[in-house]
N, C-alpha and C positions, 0 to 999 in steps of 0.2 A: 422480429430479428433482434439477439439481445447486441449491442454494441456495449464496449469501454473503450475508453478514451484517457489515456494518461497524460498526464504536460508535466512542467517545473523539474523535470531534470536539469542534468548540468554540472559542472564542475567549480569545485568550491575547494577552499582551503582548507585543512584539518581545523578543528574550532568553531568553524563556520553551521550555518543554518540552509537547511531549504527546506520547502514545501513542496509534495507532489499532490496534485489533484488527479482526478480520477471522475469522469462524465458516464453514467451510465442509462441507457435507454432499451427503450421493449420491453422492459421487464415491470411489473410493481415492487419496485426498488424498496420501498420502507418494510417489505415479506422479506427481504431476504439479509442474509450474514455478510457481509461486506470484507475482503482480506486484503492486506497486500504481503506478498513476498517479495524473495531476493536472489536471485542466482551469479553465479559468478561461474565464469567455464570451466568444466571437468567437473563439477560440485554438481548434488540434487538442488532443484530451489526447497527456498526455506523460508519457513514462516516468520513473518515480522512482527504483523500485528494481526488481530480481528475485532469487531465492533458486529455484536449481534444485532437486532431489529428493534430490542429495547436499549438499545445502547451500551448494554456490559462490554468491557473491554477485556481484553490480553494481547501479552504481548510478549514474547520472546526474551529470552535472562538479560541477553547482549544487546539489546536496546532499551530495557525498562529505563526511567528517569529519564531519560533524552527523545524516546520519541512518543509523539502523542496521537492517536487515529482520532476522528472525527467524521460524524456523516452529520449531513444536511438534505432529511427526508424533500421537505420544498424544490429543492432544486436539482433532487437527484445523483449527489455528489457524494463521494466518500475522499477525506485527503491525510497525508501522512506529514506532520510539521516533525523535522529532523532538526535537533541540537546536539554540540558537542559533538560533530561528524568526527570519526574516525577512518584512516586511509582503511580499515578491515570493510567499515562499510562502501566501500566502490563497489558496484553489481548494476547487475537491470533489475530493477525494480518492477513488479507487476502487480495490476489490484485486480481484487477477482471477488465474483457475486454468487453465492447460493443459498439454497433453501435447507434451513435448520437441520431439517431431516432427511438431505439430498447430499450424495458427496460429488453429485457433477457438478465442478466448477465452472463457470464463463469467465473468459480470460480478458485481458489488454495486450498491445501490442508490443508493453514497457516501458520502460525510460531507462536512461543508462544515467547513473549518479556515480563518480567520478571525484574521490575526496583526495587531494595531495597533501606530502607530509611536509 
C-alpha cells in the first residue's frame, strides 16, 4: 500500500520561508519521480516542482530561484524548502510519486501553506 505523508505547512509572512516534507512508503521510492503541486480553489492543481530518480530537477517559471526540491533516497523523503513566499503562493500543497514512464500518480493528503501580505 503506497502511503504520502506531507507536514511543514502553515502560515507564514510574505518574505518568510518553510519547508514541506513529504514521507513516502510501499513503494521503492528511489524508482520513482517525486512531485509536488499546488491548488488553490476553483483552479486545476499545478505543478511546482519534480525531482527525477537521478535527481534532475524542474520547476515551474513562478517559483524558480525561490524554491528548491530535494529527495533523500535513505530515508524515503522528498521536501519542498520555499523562499521569498509570496501571498500568490497560498494553496494546498501536494507531493506525489511515479514511475518515469507511468502517468498514474500516488498522492498525499496535502498541506495547506498560507502566506499573508
Amino acid at each position: 500500500q503506497v502511503q504520502l505523508v506531507e507536514s511543514g505547512g502553515g502560515l507564514v509572512q510574505a518574505g518568510g520561508s518553510l519547508k514541506l516534507s513529504c514521507a513516502v512508503s510501499g513503494i521503492i521510492f528511489r524508482a520513482y519521480v517525486a512531485v509536488w503541486y499546488r491548488q488553490v480553489p476553483g483552479k486545476q492543481r499545478e505543478l511546482v516542482a519534480s525531482i527525477t530518480a537521478s535527481s534532475g530537477t524542474d520547476y515551474a517559471e513562478s517559483v524558480k530561484g525561490r524554491f528548491t526540491i530535494s529527495r533523500d533516497n535513505a530515508k524515503n523523503t522528498v521536501s519542498l524548502q520555499m523562499n521569498s513566499l509570496k501571498p500568490e503562493d497560498t494553496a494546498v500543497y501536494y507531493c506525489g510519486v511515479r514511475r518515469s514512464f507511468d502517468t498514474t500518480v500516488y498522492w498525499g493528503q496535502g498541506t495547506q501553506v498560507t502566506v499573508s501580505s
